[in-house]
Every structure is written in C-alpha cells, then in structure tokens.
C-alpha positions as CSV (number, residue, x, y, z in Angstrom):
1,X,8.7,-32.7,-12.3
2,X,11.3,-32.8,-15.2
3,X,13.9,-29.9,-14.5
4,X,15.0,-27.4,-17.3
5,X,11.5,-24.9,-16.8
6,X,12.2,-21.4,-16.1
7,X,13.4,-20.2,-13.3
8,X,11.3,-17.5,-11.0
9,X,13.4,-17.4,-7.4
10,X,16.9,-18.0,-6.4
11,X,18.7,-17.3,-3.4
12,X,22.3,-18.3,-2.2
13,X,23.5,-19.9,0.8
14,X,26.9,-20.8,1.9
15,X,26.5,-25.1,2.8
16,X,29.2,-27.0,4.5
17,X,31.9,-24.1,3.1
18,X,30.3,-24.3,-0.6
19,X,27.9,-22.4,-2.7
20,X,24.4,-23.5,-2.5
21,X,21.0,-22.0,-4.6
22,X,18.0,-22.7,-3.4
23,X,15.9,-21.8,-6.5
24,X,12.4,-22.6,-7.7
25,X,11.8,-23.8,-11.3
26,X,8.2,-23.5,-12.8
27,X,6.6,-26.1,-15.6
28,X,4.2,-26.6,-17.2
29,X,1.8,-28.1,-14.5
30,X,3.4,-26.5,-11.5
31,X,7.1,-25.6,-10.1
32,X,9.5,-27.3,-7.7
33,X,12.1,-26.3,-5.1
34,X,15.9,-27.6,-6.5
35,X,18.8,-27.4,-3.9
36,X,22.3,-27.0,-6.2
37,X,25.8,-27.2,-5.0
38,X,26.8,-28.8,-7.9
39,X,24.7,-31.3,-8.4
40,X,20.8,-30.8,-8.6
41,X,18.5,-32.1,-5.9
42,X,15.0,-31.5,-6.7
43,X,13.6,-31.4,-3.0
44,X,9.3,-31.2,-3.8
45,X,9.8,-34.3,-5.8
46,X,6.8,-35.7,-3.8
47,X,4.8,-32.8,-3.5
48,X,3.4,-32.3,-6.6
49,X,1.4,-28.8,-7.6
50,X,3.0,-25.4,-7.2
51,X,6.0,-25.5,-5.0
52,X,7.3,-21.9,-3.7
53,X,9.1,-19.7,-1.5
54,X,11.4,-21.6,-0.1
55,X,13.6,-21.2,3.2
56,X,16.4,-22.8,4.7
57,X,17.6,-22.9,8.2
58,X,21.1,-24.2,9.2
59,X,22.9,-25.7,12.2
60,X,26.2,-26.5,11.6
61,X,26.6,-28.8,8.9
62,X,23.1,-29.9,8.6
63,X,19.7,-27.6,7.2
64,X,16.1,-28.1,6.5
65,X,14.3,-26.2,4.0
66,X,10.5,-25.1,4.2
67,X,8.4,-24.1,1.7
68,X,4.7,-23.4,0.5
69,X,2.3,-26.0,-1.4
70,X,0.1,-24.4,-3.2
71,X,-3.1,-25.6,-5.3
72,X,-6.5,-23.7,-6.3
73,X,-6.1,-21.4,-3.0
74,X,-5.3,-24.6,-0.7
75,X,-2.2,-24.0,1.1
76,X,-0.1,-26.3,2.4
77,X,3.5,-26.6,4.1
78,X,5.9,-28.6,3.1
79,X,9.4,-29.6,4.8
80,X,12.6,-31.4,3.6
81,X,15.9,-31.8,5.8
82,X,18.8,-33.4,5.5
83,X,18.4,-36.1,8.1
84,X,15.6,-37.6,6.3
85,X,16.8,-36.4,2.9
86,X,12.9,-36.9,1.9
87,X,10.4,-33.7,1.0
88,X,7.0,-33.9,2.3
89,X,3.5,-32.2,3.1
90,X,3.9,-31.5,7.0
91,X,0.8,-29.4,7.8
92,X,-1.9,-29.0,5.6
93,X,-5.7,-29.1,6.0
94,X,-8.1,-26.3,4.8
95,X,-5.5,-23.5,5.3
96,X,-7.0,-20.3,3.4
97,X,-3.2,-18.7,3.7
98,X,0.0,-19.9,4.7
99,X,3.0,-17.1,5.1
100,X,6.4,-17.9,3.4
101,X,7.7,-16.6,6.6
102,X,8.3,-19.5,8.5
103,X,10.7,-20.2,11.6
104,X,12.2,-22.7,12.8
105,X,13.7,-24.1,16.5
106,X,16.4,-26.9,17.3
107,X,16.4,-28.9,19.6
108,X,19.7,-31.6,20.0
109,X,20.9,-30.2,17.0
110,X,18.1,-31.2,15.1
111,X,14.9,-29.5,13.8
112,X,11.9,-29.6,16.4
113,X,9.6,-27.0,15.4
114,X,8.5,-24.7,13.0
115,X,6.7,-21.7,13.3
116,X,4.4,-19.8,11.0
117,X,1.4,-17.6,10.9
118,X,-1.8,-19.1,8.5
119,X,-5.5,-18.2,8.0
120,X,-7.5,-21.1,9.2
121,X,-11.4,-20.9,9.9
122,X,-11.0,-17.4,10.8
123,X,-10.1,-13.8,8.9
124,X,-6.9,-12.7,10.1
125,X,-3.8,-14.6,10.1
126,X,-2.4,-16.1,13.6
127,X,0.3,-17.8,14.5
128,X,0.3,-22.1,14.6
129,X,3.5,-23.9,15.5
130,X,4.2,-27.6,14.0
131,X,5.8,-30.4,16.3
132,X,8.3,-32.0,13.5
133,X,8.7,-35.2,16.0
134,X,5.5,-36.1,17.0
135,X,3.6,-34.4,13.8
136,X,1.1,-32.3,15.7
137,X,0.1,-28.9,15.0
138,X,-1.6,-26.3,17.7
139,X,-2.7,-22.5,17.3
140,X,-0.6,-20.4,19.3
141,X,-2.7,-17.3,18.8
142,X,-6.0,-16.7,17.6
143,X,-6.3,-12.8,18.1
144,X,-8.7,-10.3,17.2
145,X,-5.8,-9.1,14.7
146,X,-3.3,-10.6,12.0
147,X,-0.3,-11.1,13.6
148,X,2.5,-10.0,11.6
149,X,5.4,-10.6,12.8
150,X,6.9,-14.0,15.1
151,X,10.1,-14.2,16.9
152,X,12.1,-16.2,19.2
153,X,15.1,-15.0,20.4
154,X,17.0,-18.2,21.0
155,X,16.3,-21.2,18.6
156,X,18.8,-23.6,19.8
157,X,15.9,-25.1,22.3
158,X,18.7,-28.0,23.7
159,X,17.9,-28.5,27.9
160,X,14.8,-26.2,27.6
161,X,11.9,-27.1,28.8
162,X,9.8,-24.5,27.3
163,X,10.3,-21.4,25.2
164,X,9.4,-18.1,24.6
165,X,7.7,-16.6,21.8
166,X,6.5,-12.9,20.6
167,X,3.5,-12.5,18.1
168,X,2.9,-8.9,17.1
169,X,-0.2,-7.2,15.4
170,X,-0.4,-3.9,14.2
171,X,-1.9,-2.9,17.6
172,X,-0.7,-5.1,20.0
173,X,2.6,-7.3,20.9
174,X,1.9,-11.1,22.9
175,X,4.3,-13.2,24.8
176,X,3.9,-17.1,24.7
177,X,5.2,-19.4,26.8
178,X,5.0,-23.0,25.1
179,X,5.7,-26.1,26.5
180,X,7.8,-28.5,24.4
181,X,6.6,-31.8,25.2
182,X,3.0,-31.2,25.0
183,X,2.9,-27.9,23.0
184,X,0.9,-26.2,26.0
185,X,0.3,-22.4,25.7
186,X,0.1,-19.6,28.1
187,X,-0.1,-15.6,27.6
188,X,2.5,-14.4,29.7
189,X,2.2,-10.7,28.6
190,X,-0.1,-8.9,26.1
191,X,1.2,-5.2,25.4
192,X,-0.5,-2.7,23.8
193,X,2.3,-1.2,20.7
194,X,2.3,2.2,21.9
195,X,2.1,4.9,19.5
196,X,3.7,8.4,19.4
197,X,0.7,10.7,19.1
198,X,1.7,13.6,17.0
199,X,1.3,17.3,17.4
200,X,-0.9,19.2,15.4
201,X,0.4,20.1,12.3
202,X,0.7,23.1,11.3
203,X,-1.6,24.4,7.6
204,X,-0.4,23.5,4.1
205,X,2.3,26.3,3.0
206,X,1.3,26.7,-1.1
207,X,4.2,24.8,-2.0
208,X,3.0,22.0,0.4
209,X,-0.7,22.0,-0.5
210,X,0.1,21.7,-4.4
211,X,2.4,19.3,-3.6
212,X,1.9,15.3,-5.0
213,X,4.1,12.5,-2.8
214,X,4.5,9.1,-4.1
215,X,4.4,6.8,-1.1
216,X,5.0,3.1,-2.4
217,X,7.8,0.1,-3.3
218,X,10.1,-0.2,-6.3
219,X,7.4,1.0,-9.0
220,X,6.8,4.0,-6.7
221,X,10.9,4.6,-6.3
222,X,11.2,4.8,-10.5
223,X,12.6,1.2,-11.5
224,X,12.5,0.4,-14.9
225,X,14.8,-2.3,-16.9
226,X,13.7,-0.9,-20.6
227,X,16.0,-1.7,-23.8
228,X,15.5,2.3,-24.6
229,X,16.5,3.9,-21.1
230,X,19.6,3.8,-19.6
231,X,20.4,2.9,-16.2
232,X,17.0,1.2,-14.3
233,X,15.9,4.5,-12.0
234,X,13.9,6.2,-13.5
235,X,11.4,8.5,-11.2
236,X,10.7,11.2,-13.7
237,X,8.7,8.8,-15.9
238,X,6.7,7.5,-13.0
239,X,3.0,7.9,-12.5
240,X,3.1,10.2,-9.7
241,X,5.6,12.6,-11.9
242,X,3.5,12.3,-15.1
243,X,1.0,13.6,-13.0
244,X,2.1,16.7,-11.8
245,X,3.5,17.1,-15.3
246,X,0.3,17.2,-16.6
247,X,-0.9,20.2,-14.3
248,X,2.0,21.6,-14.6
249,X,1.8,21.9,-18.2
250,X,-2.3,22.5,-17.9
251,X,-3.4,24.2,-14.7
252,X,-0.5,25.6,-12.7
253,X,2.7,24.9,-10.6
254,X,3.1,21.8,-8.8
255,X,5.8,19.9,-6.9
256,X,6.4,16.2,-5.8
257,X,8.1,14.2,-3.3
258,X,9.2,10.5,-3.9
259,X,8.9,8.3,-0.5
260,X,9.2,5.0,-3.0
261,X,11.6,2.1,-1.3
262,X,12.3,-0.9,-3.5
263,X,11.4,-4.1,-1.7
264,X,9.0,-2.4,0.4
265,X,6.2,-4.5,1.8
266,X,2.8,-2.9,3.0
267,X,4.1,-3.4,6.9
268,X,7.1,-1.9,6.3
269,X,5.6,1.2,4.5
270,X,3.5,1.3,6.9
271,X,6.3,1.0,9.9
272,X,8.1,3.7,8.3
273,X,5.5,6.2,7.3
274,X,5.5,8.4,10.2
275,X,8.9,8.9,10.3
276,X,9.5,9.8,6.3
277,X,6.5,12.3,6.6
278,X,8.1,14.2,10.0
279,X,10.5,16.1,6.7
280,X,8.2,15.5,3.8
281,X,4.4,17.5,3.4
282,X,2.4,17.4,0.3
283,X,-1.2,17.4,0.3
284,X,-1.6,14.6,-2.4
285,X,-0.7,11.0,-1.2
286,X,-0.3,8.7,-3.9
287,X,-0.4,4.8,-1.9
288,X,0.9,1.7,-4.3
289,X,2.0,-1.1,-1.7
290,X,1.2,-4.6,-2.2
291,X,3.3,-6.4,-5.3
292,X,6.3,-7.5,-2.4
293,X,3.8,-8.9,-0.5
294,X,2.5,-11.2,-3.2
295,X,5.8,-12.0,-4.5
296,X,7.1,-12.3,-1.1
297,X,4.2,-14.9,-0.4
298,X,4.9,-13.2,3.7
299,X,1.3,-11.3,3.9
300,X,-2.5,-12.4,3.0
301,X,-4.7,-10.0,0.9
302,X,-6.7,-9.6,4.5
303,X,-3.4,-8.5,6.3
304,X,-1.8,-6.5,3.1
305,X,-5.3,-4.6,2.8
306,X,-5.2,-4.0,6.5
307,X,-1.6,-2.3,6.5
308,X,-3.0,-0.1,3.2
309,X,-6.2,1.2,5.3
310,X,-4.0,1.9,7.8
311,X,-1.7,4.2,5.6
312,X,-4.6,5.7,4.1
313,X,-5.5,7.1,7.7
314,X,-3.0,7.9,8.9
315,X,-2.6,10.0,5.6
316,X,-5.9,11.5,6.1
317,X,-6.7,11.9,10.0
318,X,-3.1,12.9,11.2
319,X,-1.8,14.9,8.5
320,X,-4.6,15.9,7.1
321,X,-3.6,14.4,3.5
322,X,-5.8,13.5,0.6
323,X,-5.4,9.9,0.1
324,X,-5.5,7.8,-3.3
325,X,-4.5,4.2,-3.3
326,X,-4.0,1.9,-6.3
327,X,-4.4,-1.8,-6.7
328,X,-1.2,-3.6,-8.1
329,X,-0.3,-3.9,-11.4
330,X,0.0,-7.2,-13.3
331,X,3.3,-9.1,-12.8
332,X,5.4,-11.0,-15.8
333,X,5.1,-13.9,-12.9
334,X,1.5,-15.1,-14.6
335,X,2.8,-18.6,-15.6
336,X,0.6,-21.1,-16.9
337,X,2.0,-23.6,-14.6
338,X,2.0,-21.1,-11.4
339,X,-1.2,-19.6,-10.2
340,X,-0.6,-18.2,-7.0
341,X,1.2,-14.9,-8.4
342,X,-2.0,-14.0,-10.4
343,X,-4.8,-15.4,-7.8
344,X,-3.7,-13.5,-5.2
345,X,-3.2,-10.5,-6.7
346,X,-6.7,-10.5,-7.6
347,X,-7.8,-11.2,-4.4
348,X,-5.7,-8.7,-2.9
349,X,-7.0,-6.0,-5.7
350,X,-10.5,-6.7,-5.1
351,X,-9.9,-6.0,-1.3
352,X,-8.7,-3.2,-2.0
353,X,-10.9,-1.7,-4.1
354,X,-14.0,-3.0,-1.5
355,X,-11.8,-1.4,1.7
356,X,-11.3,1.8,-0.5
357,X,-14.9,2.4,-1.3
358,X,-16.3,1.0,2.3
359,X,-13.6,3.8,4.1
360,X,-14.1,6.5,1.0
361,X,-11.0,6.8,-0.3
362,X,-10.7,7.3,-4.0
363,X,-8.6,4.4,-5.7
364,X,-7.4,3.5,-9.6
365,X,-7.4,0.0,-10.6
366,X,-3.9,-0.3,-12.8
367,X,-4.7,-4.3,-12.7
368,X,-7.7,-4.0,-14.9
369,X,-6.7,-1.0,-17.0
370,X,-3.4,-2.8,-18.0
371,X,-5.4,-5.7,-19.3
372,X,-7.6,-3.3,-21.3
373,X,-5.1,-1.8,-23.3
374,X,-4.7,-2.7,-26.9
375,X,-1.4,-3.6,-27.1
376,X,-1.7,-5.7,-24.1
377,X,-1.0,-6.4,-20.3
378,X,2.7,-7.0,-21.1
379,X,3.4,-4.2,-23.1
380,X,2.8,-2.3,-19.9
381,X,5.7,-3.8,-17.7
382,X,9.2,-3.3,-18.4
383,X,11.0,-5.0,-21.4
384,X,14.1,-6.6,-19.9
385,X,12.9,-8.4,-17.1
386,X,11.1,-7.9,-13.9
387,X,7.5,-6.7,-12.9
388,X,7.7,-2.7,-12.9
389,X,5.2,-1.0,-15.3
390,X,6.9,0.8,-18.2
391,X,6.8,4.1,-19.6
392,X,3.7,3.3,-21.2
393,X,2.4,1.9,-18.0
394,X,2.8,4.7,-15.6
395,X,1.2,6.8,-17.8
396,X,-1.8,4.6,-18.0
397,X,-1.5,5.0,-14.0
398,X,-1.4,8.7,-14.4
399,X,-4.5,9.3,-17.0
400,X,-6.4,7.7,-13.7
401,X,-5.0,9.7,-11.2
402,X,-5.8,12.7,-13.1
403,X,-9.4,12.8,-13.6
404,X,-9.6,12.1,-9.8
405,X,-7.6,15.3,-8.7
406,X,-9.7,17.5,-11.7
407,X,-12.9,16.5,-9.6
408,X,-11.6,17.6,-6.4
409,X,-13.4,20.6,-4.7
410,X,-11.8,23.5,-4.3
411,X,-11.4,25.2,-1.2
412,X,-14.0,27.5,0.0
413,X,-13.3,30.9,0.6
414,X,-12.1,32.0,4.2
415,X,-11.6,34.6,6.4
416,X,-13.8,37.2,4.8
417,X,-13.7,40.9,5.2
418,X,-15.8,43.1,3.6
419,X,-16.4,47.2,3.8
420,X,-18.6,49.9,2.3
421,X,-17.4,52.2,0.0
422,X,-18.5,55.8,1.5
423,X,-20.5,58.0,-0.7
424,X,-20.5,55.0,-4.3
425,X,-22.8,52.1,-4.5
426,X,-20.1,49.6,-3.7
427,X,-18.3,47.6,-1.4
428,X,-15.2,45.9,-0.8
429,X,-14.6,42.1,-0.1
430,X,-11.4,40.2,0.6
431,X,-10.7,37.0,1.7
432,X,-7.4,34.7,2.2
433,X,-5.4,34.0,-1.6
434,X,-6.9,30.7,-2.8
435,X,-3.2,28.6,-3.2
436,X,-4.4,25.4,-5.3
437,X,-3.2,25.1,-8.5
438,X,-5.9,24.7,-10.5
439,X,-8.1,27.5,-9.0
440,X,-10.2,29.5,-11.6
441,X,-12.2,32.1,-10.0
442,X,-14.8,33.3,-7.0
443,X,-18.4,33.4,-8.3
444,X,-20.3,36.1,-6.0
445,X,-24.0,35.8,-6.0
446,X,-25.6,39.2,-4.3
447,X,-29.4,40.7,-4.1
448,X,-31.7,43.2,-1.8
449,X,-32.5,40.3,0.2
450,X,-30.8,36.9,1.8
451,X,-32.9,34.5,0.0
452,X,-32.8,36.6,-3.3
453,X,-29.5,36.7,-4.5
454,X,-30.4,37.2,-8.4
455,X,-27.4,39.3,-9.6
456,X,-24.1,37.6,-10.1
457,X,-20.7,38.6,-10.8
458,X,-17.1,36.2,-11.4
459,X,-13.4,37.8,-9.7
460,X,-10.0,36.4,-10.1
461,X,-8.6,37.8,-7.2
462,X,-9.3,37.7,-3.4
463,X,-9.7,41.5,-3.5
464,X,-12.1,42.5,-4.9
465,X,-14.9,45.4,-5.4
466,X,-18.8,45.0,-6.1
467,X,-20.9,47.5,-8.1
468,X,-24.3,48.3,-7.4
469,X,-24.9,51.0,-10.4
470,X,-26.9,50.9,-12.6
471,X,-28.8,49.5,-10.0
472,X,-31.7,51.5,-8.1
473,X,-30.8,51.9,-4.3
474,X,-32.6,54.9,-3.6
475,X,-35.0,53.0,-1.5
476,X,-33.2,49.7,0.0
477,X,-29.4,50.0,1.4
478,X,-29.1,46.8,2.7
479,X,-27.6,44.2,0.0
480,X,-26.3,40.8,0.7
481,X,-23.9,38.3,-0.9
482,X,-21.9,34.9,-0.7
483,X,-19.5,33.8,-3.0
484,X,-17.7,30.6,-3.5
485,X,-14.1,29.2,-5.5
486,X,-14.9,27.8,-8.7
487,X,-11.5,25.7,-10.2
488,X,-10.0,25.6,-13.6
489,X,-13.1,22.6,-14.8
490,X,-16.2,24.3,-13.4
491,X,-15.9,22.3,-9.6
492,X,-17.2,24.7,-6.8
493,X,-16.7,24.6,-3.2
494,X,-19.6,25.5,-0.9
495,X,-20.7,28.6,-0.5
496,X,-19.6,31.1,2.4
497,X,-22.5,32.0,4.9
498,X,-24.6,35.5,3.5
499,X,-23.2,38.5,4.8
500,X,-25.0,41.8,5.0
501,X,-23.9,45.4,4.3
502,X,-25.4,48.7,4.7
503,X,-24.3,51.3,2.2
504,X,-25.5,54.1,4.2
C-alpha cells in the first residue's frame, strides 16, 4: 500500500536510543502498520487488507511487532521482527476474534512464542499460544468462560524447559504449565476469583434515591474537543447531566454523580465498580462501556457484553440500583478503507441490545438514533477530532433516557397507619413521605365493602383525612380502602392490601 493515507494510531517507542512510532496508516482499500525512526518502513507490505493494532516487544537492540489482519470478520495474526526483517500472516484460519492483546516470550534472545486469546469454533474467547520456530499453534484453554486476561511473569524463557502461564476469567483464575519443545499443557491450579460479598445496604436516603450516576469511559467523564467550548471536560453537557436537568427543571430536585474514566474498558469498569460505589449511592445507574474496547481491538462483542451484564447486576442485585445501559455511539473511525471499527461496533450493539432485553434491563440505542438525525451521524461527535458525542449528541442520549425514567413506577405506599375519628364520619391515614421526584399524588379508592370500593378521592400528602359525610352510615360502620402513588405522568404503583375500619 502507497503511504500518505490518514493516520488512525500512533504510539512511541524508544529503539536502539532513538525515537520510534509505530503508527497505522488507512487507504483506500485497507491500512498498514509503518515503523518510523526516520525513515519509513512499512512492515504489512505483504499482508494486504486491514492492518491494525499493532505491538512491539523489545530485547535489547532487537523487537518484533504483532499486529491484527483483518478482512470481512476473518481475523488473522500477523508478525514482523527484525531478524527476518519480513511481515507475514503467522496464525490464521477461521478465527471469529483475535485480541490486540498479544504477548510475547524469548527464548536465546530471540522471539519464541506469542500468546493471545481468539474466538475459534467456540463462543468465548480462550487463550492459543503460537510456536514462531516450528510454526505450530495449540489452545492453551478452552473454558467455560472468556478469559480475559494472560500473563507470564518471566518472558526471557533462555535454559527453561517449560513455563508458566495465568489465564483469568471473570470467575475463575488457571495456571498452565507448557512445555516448550512440544507445546504440551497441563492445569496445575484452577482458582475460583473470590469475591468480597457485601453487607446489606442500607435504604436510599432521598438525596440518594433521586440521585442519577453516570458509570462509563471518556464520553461518560465529559470529553469534548468542540471549536465553541473551551478546554475538552465538559461533564455538565453530558447525557447523564442533561438528564437530571430536565427533571430538575420539570418534575423536582435531582442530583448526579459522575463515575466516568477516560480510557476505560468494560473489564476495567467492571474491576473497579465495587470499589467507586462503596462512597457513591444513587438510585439511577446510567452504564456506557464498550467504545475502548473496540478501538482497543483487546475484547470481542461476546466478552465486552459479558463484562456489561455483569455491571448491570451487580447494579441491580447488590445495590439495589435501577440499571440502564446504552449501546455505543458511532465513531469518526468509519473509513471506507477500514471496516473493523464500524463492524464491530454493530455487532457489539446488537449484543447488547439482545442481553439487555433477554436479562430486562431497559437500554437506549445512541448508534441508531445518531444515524437518524437530520443533520447526520457526524454532526453528533465532537468537531475537532476524536469520537466523543457533542453537545448535540448527549442530548440526543438524554431525550432517550428520559422517557424511560417518566415510565418508571412509583413507589407504592408503605407502612400504613390509619385511625378513626371519634364521634365524625372520618378517619385518618398516614403512611411513609413518598421521596421520588416526580411523585404526584395518592389516589384512595374506599366503599362499605372490600370488593366495592366505588368512592374515590386524590391526597398530596402522606397525612391525610377521609370524609364519609354526606354519606349515609347510619346503618353500616365498617368502610374499607387502599390507595396507591400516582407520579407526575399518570404511572401508578400497586395498590396497598384493603384495610378495614370501624367508625363506631
């Protein structure tokens, strides 16, 4: 490929005491991986498609770089060291993923193995290592789970052997011994990631319960390069915080908590969720995780929708959260000569959206309303560079969190006390203050008999009295009544059970 295309990665190394980029240049019928330190080296020469995410590995004076094939979904891996001083294909054969996150062992100072975790036949990723002398490849792991993470604590491999390896899942952590010369596996150790099990929590203070947290990477954090805004942190013009501007301005007081990171993959949101929300409550978890992951080229849409659902649970079963996750946004990435960017975000969107309705949580698709807008998809990220939504776009995020919140229903009435008033056809109810923020009213439904409830009266207030006159109770004392909480848009909670009271 002819260089002078646009440039979509760089990343700077220090080579034999001088300044080297590895960087990735697109065109018009793919992209290739340059090494410059001066002069330009253009490493995928011979591997033509769409050449990405490259990595380089050093021993002294000498390196090897790694990097991902990539053609209508096939993935392949491709290598180039400076020994050879030739790029080529080294594994490749009907690989439905292959993670950027390669790594690589020595072995007499020169490269022996590389490492790396793939989808192949099965639907999780696991973990295959690739014998660079003798040009085999072999599964390490095929597990129940997509392992996540490899490491191997010492990859200078000289006199050894064997070595040890440690493959991690989100549940469990393996230990692999590996023989060298015939690439023989054996478990030695399979641990189960134990988890701190939390106390209960205790309720939802008001503040808490109408509070909105945005849990996500950079577009959750605020960033935003725009020609009109100054600086690029912007968190008050994000979707989360045009949210609860919104009720704020419509419904009632409402507060919010920003838990974005920029860079953040899924894993590492997820790694670090328990922690953040030990200091930060809010009832309304806002998840956007999944643009790093893509760009990253580390995680496949099954593992990245995996760590989500994960998030989402934990959100919901442990802190008793209400859960809304978001597919990710279009990126400025979309190249006509590079489709990975755009292919697997729509893969990873439509898992998303097919985990979120198969688990019930309630999801808004960004992807597909950016592409709807009239001013189009582009207009929605920022201006300068980069691929953060805009202004524009966040609101477009928020006008679909919104209606989602509205429909909500609100929570029923509890602990209920009622009384007689002695000698007046009345009686007193109470029951705890009702602390969302978009609460309307109680409707209370009452009658001379538990399946004839046919008088009905509406109550702002938890304390309040109901009226018999100008009813006739000269011959039945007995009256009974339930009420419910009725919000701001006419959503009602269920019913309390019927309660009876004699007015004796």
């Amino acid at each position: 490929m002819i260089s002078g295309g646009e440039i979509i990665f760089t990343k700077e190394y220090q080579l034999r005491g001088k300044v080297a980029n590895l960087e990735v240049e697109s065109g018009p019928f793919g992209s290739d991986v340059f090494l410059r330190t001066g002069i330009s080296k253009n490493l995928s020469y011979h591997t033509p498609g769409e050449n990405l995410f490259p990595r380089m590995f050093m021993n002294e004076d000498d390196y090897a770089v790694t990097w991902i094939n990539y053609r209508k979904n096939n993935f392949k891996l491709s290598y180039y060291d400076s020994f050879s001083e030739h790029g080529r294909v080294i594994v490749s054969g009907n690989f439905e993923f292959l993670s950027s996150d390669t790594v690589m062992a020595f072995d007499e100072g020169k490269p022996r193995f590389v490492l790396f975790r793939a989808i192949k036949g099965t639907d999780n990723e696991d973990v295959f290592i690739h014998d660079l002398k003798t040009g085999r490849t072999v599964r390490v792991a095929e597990t129940g789970g997509n392992e996540n993470t490899i490491i191997i604590n010492n990859t200078d491999l000289t006199g050894k052997g064997s070595f040890q390896l440690t493959a991690r899942t989100l549940d469990n952590e393996y230990i692999y011994e590996i023989d060298k010369s015939d690439l023989h596996v054996v478990l030695k150790a399979d641990h189960q990631i134990v988890k701190v099990i939390k106390k209960k929590l205790p309720a939802f203070t008001t503040e808490e319960l109408n509070t909105i947290i945005g849990f996500g990477d950079s577009i959750t954090w605020g960033k935003m390069r725009m020609y009109d805004l100054v600086d690029l942190y912007h968190p008050e013009l994000t979707y989360w915080a045009k949210t609860s501007e919104y009720f704020n301005e419509n419904y009632g007081q409402t507060y919010t908590v920003n838990l974005g990171v920029n860079r953040d993959t899924s894993l590492m949101g997820l790694e670090r969720m328990d922690e953040n929300l030990q200091y930060e409550k809010g009832y309304f978890l806002l998840v956007l995780f999944g643009t790093n992951d893509v760009v990253s080229g580390s995680f496949s849409s099954n593992s990245t929708s995996q760590n989500i659902l994960r998030i989402l649970e934990n959100g919901r079963n442990n802190y008793g959260m209400f859960p809304i996750v978001s597919t990710v946004p279009p990126q400025k990435l979309y190249l006509d000569g590079v489709q990975f960017y755009r292919e697997q975000t729509e893969q990873l969107n439509e898992k998303i959206k097919l985990m979120a309705s198969e688990t019930n949580f309630p999801y808004i698709d960004p992807y597909k309303a950016f592409f709807d807008q009239d001013e189009g998809w582009e207009a929605m990220l920022e201006d300068i560079k980069g691929n953060h939504p805009s202004p524009a776009g966040h609101q477009v995020m928020a006008d679909l969190v919104i209606p989602i919140i509205l429909k909500l229903i609100p929570e029923a009435p509890s602990n209920v006390t009622f009384s007689p008033n002695t000698g007046e056809n009345s009686f007193n109810v109470s029951c705890s203050v009702n602390r969302e923020f978009d609460f309307g009213h109680y409707r209370v439904l009452f009658g001379f008999s538990p399946v004839l409830l046919n008088r009905e009266m509406t109550v702002q207030s938890n304390y309040f009295t109901v009226h018999l006159y100008p009813f006739n109770l000269s011959l039945r004392r007995t009256i009974y009544f339930k009420f419910q909480s009725v919000d701001k848009d006419g959503n009602a909670s269920d019913f309390t059970d019927i309660y009876s009271i004699n007015l004796k």
